[in-house]
N, C-alpha and C positions, 0 to 999 in steps of 0.2 A: 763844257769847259775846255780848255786848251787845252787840257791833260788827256783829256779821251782817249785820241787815237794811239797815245802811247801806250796804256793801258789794254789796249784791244788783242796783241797777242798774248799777253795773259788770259784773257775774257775767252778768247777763240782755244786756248793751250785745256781750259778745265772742263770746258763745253764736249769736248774731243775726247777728254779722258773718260766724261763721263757716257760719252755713247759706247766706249770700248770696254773690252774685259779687262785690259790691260789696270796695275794699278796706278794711282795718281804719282808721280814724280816726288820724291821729297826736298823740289827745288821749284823757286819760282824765279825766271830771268826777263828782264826784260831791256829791249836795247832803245835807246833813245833816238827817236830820229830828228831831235831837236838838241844843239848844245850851245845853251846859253853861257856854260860858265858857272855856275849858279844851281844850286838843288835845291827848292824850299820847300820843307814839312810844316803843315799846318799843324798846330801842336792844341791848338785852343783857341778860344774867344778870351775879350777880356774889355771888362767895362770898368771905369774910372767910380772911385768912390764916390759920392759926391756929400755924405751925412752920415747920422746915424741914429736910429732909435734904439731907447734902452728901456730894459724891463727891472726894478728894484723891487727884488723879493726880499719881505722882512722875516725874520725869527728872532722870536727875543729869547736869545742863548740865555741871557741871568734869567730868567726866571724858573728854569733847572735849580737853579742853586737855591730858589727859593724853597720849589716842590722839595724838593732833599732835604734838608736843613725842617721842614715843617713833619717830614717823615722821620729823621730821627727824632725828632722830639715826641712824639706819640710811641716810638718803640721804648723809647726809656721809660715812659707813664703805663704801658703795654706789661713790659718787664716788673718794674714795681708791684701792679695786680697781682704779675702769676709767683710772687716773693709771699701775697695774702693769702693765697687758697690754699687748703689745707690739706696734710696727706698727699696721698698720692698723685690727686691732682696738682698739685703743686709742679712733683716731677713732670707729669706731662705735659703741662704750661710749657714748663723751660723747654723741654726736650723739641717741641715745635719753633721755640721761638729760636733758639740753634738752628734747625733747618732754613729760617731766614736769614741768621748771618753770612751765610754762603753767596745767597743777593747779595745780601748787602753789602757785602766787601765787591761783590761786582759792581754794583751802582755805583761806591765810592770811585773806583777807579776809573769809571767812565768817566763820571762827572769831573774828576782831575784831567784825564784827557781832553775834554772835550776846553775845559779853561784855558789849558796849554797853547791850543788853537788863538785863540780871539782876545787871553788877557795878554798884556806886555809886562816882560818883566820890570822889576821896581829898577831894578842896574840902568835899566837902558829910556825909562821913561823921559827922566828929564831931557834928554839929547833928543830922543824923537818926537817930543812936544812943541821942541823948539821949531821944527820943520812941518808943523800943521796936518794936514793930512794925511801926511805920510806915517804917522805913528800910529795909524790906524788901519794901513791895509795892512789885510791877510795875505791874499797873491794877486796877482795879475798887477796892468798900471791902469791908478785912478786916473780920474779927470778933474782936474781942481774944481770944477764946478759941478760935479756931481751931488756934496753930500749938500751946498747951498738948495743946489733943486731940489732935492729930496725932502729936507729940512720944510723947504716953503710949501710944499705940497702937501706934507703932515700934518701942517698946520691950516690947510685947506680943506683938507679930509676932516679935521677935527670938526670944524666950523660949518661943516657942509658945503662948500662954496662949489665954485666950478672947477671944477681938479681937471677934465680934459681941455680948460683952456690952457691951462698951466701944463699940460704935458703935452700941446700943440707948440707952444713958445718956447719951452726947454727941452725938447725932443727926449725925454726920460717920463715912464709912468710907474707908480709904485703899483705893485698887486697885492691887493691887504687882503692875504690867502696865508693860512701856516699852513704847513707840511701834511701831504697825505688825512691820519686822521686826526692830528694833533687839535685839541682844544684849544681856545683862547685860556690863557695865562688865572685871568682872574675868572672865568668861570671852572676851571680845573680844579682851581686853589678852596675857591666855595665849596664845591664837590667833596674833596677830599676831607675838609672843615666837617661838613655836616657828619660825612659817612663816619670817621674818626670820633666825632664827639660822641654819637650815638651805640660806638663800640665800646667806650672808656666808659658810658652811663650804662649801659647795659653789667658791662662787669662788674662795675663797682655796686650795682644793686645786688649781683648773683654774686659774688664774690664768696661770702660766705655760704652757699649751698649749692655751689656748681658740683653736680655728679658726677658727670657725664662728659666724655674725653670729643664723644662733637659738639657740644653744647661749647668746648672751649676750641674744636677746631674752625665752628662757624663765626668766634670772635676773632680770629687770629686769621680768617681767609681775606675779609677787607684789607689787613694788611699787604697780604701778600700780593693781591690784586693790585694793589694800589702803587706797589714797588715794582713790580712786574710792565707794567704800565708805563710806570717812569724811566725802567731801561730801556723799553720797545723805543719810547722818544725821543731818549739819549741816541741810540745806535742809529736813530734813523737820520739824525742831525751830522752824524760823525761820519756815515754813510755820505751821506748829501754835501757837506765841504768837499770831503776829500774827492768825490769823482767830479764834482763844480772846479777844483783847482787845475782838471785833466783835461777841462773844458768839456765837461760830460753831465745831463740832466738827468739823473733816476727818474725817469717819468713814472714808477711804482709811489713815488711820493710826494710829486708836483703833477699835478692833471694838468697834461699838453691843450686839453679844450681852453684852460686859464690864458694860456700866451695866445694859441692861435685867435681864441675872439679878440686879444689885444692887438694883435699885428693885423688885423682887418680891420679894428676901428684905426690904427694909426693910418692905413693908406687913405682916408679919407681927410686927413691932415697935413697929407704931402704936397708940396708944389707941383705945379704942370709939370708931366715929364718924369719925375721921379718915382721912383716903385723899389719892389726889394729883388734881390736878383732870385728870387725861389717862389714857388707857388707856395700861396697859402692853404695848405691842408695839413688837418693831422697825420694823413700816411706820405704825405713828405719831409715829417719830420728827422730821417736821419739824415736828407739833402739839407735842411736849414741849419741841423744844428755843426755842420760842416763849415758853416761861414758866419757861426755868432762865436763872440768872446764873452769871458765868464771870468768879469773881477769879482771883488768881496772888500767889504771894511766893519770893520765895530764900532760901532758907536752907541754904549751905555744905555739901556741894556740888550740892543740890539744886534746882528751881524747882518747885512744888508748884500747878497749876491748880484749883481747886475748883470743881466743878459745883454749885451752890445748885438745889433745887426744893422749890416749895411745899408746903406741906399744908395742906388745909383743911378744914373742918369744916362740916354744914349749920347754920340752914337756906339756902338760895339766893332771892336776894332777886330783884325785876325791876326794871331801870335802865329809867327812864323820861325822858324829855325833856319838861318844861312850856313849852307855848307858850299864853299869852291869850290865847283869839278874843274882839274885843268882837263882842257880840250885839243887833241894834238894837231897840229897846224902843218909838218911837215917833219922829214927827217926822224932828227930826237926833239925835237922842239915843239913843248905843251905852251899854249895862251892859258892864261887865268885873269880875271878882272879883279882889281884890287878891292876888298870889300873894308869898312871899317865896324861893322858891328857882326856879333853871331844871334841876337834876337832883337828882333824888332815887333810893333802891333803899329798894324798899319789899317786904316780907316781908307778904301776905296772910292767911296762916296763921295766925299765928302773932303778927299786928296789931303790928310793927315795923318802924321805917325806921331807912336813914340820909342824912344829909344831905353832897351830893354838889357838885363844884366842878368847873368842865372840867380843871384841872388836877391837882384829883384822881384824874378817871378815868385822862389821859395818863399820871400815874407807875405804874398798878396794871399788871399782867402781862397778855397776854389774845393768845388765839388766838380770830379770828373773834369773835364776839357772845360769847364765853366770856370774863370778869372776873376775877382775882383779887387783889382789895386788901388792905394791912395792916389789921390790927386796931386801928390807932389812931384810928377812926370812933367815935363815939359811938353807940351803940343804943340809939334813941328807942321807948318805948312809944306806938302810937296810943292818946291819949283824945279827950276832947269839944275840947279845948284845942288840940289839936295843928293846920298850920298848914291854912289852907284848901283847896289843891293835893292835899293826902292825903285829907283829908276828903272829896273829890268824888272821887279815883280808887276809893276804896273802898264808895262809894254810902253813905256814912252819914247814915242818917233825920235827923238834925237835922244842920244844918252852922251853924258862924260865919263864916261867910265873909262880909268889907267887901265891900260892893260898890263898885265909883264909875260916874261917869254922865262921857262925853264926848260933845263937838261935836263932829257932822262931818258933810257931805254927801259925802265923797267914799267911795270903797271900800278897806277894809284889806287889803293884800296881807302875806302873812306869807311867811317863807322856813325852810324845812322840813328836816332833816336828810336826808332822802330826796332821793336825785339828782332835780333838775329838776322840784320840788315844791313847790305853794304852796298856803298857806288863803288866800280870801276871805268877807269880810263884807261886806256892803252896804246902803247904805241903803234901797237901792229895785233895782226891775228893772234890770239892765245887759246891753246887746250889748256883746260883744268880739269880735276877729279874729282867729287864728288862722291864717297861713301857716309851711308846713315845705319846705325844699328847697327854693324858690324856687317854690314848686308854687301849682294854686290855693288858695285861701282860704277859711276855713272859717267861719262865720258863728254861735253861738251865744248863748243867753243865761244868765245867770246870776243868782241871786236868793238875797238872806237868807246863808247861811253852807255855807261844801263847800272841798272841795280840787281842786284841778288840777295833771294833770300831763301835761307834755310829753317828746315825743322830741328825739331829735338836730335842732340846726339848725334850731331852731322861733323863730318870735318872736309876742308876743300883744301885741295893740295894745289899749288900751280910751281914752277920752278924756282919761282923768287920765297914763297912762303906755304905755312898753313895756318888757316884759321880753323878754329873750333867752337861749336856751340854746345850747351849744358842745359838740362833740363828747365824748364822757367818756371818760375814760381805762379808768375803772372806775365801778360801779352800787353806790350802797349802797341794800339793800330794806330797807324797818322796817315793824317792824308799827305798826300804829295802834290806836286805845282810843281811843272815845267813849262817857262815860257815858249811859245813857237817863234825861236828869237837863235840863229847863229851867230857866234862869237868868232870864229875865225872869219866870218863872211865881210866881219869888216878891212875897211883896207887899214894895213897898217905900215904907219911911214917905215923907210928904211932907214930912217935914221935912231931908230927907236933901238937902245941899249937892251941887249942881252944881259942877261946875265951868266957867266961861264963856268958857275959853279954847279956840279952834278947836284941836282934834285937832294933834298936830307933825305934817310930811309924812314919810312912810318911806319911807326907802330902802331898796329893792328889789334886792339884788345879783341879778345875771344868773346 
């Protein structure tokens, strides 16, 4: 690449340390013998959305309140028994069935919690009815046609019919999976039925001759089995919303095997060209779920999570960061070429860009330096025309690029996306100083245009200023890109306006 030989005394500076006893410098300098104007960091890739597939996981939250509501009714009929048996068994009855209240004030409250979630208050229903779908998300933003598909696929599933045509056409498939080990609703309810009728006939036979205080703790343990059971399903529910609202997947209670077989059968439903920006495996699960969204709605007696993931389509652009170095040309007088953007993704190939905003990159998806943004970027062709910043990243033989001319005797420190990383420009030769850790001082000089970087706990003195660096929590590396392109080397008319105002001072964040 064109950057090489810039990079080369660095490459030659570590190679050297490392054959010496001496130890390694806690500076790394390097001078440019190339000065475009222009400093670009490669900061990432970034591919255009182009769709999405969605995963609709159901739970049918009311039927909590069903299991609830059928378990008090057995503890009241429960309670009544141990009101029959007589003497001391009596007290023991109760005394056990006490030790259940303690559940069961905790179930109750669950189960309030968990309503609070997914029912809508009576205040506010009528107003959010009126607005359709909206009265039914929990968080995230629906898709007006989300609960439609779902609805029609339900009803597909019912009938047997072809459900993955219908979840090729609406790019949404439901996983009719509950939770971890959660049962189906009505085979629970049967269960419980059975188990409950067979402890109520049991007592009511032995009622009048129960002796024996296990004979009445193995009537009263179905109970507790059975409440115990129904909190574990509660928590696990209450658990599984709240880390889904974080956009997070307990996989302890959704088996990731579930989606990933899904997301292999959907790539066989994609269009030419389209794919997901992630490998499909299970141990790449925390790179996917980096770039899926996690809404939620209710719908009677259900609450429905959808898993959103991207698709996207080539080509893959390179996110670049523009930073102007001015370049000094003579005298006190620095050239800089006028740029109008500070990020751009630009598509080499294929001679397109697009025009980037920091807060456009913050809303797009991305795992590591991996991008993916919507489609609602415009895609610019490179011509002659296009803006100056692209025109140098791509070395094109003729460029339009304004130049301007500023005053300055001092040195331009620039601040660099790269941890602990600066350009300088200079008018002239400069000594600067360089202490780390409190240690001795390191003496250098520095000439014309280059980058510098320091480690942990350094500070660099030069006469105009000091910078300082602090420990890092974390390192961000980018790559760099220097055109083999001089900016002074073009001719510049003489009639080309200065400007006579001294350079502004920059501030230098540490």
């Amino acid at each position: 690449m064109h950057y090489a030989a810039v990079l080369t005394p660095i490459i030659v500076l570590h190679l050297a340390g490392e054959m010496s006893s001496e130890p390694m410098p806690p500076y790394e300098v390097t001078s440019f013998s190339d000065e475009p104007g222009i400093y670009f960091e490669k900061i990432g890739t970034m591919q255009l959305q182009e769709n999405t597939w969605k995963l609709a996981i159901r739970i049918e939250v009311a039927a909590f309140a069903i299991r609830y509501h059928q378990l008090q009714h057995y503890l009241g009929r429960i309670k009544n028994l141990c009101d029959r048996v007589k003497d001391d068994n009596r007290v023991i009855c109760n005394n056990i069935l006490r030790i259940t209240e303690d559940d069961n004030t905790k179930l109750t409250q669950l189960i309030i919690r968990l309503q609070t979630i997914y029912k809508v208050p009576t205040s506010r229903r009528g107003l959010l009815d009126a607005i359709g779908t909206i009265s039914k998300t929990l968080f995230g933003t629906m898709d007006a046609d989300d609960e439609k598909h779902i609805q029609e696929q339900l009803e597909l599933m019912q009938n047997q019919q072809n459900v993955m045509r219908h979840a090729a056409k609406s790019q949404i498939k439901i996983i009719n999976a509950t939770l971890g080990h959660m049962e189906a609703l009505e085979q629970t309810i049967n269960k419980n039925e059975n188990l409950l009728a067979n402890v109520t006939r049991l007592v009511q036979e032995r009622v009048s001759n129960l002796a024996h205080r296990e004979e009445i703790d193995e009537h009263l343990l179905a109970i507790t089995a059975i409440m115990n059971k129904l909190i574990n399903d509660v928590e696990d529910v209450l658990a599984y919303l709240t880390y889904s609202k974080s956009g997070i997947v307990l996989v302890r209670l959704l088996p990731l095997e579930n989606i990933i077989t899904e997301l292999r059968e959907a790539t066989t439903h994609l269009s030419q060209g389209a794919h997901f920006p992630f490998k499909i495996q299970t141990e790449n699960w925390n790179k996917i779920q980096e770039f899926m969204e996690i809404n939620a709605y209710y719908d009677n007696p259900n609450v429905y999570t959808i898993l959103t993931f991207p698709i996207v389509t080539y080509p893959k652009y390179e996110i670049i960061r523009i930073n102007p170095l001015p370049v000094h040309d003579r005298e006190n007088i620095f050239v800089i070429p006028k740029t109008t953007y500070d990020l751009l993704a630009i598509d080499k190939e294929n001679r397109n860009y697009v025009t980037l905003k920091e807060d456009d990159l913050n809303k797009c998806k991305h795992s590591g330096t991996t991008f993916v943004c919507n489609t609602n970027h415009p895609v610019y062709f490179i011509t002659p025309h296009a803006p100056c910043e692209v025109q140098i990243y791509i070395r094109a033989e003729e460029d339009n690029c304004e130049r301007r001319h500023i005053l300055s005797t001092v040195t331009f420190w620039i601040t660099l996306a790269e941890s602990q990383a600066w350009l300088f420009s200079t008018p002239y030769k400069q000594s600067i100083t360089i202490q780390c850790n409190n240690q001795g001082e390191h003496k250098i000089d520095i000439n014309r245009t280059g980058r510098i970087k320091l480690t942990d706990n350094c500070k660099l003195t030069t006469t105009d200023l000091t910078l300082r660096t602090k420990k890092r929590d974390h390192t961000t590396h980018v790559q760099m890109h220097l055109p083999q392109f001089n900016l002074t080397f073009k001719q510049v008319t003489t009639d080309t306006k200065i400007n006579n105002e001294i350079a502004t001072e920059l501030k230098i964040e540490p």
